[in-house]
C-alpha positions in Angstrom: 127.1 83.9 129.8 126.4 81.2 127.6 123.4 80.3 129.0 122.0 84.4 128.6 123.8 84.2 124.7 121.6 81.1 123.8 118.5 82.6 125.3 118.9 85.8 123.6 119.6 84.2 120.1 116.5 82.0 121.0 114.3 85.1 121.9 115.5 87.1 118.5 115.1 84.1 116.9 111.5 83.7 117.7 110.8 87.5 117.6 111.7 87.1 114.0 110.2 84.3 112.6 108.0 83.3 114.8 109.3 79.5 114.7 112.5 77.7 115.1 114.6 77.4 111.6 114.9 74.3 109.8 119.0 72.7 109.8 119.3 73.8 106.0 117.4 76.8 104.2 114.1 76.2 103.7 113.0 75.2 100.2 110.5 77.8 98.6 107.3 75.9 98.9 105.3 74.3 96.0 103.6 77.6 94.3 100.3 76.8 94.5 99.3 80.5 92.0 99.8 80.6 88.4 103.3 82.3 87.5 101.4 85.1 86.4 99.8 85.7 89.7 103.2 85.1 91.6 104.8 87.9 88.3 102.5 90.3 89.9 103.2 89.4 93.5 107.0 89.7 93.1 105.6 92.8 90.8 104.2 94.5 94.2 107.2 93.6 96.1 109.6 95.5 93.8 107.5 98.7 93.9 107.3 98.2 97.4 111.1 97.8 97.9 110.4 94.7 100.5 114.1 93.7 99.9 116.1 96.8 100.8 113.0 97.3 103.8 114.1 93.9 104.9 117.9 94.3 104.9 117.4 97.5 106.9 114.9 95.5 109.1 117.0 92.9 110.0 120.1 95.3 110.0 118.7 97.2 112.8 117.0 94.3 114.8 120.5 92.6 115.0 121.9 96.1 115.9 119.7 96.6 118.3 120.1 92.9 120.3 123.4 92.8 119.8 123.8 96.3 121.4 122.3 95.0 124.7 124.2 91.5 124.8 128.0 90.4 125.9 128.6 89.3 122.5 132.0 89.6 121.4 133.3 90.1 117.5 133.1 86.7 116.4 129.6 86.0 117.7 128.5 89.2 116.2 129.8 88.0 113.0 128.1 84.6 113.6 124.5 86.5 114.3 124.6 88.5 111.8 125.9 85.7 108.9 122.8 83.6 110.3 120.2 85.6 110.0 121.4 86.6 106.5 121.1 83.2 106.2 117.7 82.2 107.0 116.1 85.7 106.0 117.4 86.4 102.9 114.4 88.3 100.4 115.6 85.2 98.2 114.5 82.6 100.4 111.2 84.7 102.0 110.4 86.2 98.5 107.8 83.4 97.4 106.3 83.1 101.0 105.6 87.3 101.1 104.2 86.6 97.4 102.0 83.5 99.0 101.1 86.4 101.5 100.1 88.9 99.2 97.7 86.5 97.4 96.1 84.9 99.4 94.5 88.4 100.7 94.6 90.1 97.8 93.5 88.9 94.3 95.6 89.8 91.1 93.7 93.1 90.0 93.9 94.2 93.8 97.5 93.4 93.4 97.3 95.7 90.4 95.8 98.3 91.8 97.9 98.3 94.7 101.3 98.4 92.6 99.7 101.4 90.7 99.0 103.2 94.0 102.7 102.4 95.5 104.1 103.5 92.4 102.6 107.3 93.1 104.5 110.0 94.9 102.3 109.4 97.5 102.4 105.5 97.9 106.3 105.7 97.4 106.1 107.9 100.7 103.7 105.6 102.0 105.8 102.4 101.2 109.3 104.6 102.4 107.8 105.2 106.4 105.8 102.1 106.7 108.5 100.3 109.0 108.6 103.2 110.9 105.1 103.7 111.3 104.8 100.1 112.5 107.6 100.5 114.8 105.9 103.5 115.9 102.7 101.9 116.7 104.4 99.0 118.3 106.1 101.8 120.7 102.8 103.1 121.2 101.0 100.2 122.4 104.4 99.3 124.4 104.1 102.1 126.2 100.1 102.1 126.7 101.0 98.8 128.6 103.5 99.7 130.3 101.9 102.4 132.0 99.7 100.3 133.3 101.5 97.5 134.6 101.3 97.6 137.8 97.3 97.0 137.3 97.6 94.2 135.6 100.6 92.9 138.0 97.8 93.8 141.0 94.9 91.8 139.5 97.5 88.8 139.0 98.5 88.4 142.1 95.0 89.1 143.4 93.8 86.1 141.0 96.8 83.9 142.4 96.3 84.6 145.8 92.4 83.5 145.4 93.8 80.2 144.1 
């Protein structure tokens, strides 16, 4: 049991971020844009409502992984006060501004905030996570259909070894 409950933190843990967390919050790095560039960023995220889209986010990912794991109350409580933790917009909010511009420059920025402040880009901003959880599912499912191909050509390639 706890050998499945570390794995699973570890596999949600990396499905999030990517990396292992540091012992403490992360400091926001250096900013390395003018405040006026990072006004705009944070600009952009507001219209774009990144930190309501990322307490639903991580609302439902811990919903979900909890759903399929032996966890009892207290470790519930200790998932969910951990992530809050480590992915709060507060602590991610200059990184997703480091994000945005470095792709984009400040009038694209602009522009984009003025698009995403249109009925149409508030719609737009609104289903995005479930567009990209849709697509995900898509491509899941693409794969999955045709697993037992790729299963054959490994063991094929692994018997020729």
């Amino acid at each position: 049991m706890k050998k499945f409950f570390r794995l699973c933190s570890l596999a949600l843990l990396l499905s999030l971020t990517g990396r292992l967390p540091a012992a403490e919050p992360a400091a926001p790095a250096q900013p390395v844009y003018p405040a006026a560039a990072y006004e705009t960023a944070y600009q952009l995220l507001d219209v774009l409502k990144t930190r309501e889209m990322l307490d639903d986010s991580l609302a439902a990912m811990l919903k979900m992984q909890l759903e399929h794991s032996n966890a009892n109350a207290a470790q519930r409580q200790i998932f969910e006060n951990f992530f809050r933790k480590y992915l709060s917009f507060d602590l991610l909010k200059q990184g997703f501004a480091d994000i945005y511009l470095a792709e984009f420059t400040v009038p694209e920025l602009q522009e984009l905030i003025a698009f995403y402040q249109t009925p149409l880009g508030q719609k737009l901003a609104a289903r995005q996570a479930l567009l990209s959880r849709q697509s995900a599912a898509l491509g899941q499912a693409q794969i999955q259909a045709h697993l037992p191909e790729l299963q054959q050509q490994l063991a094929a390639a692994a018997e020729e070894q």
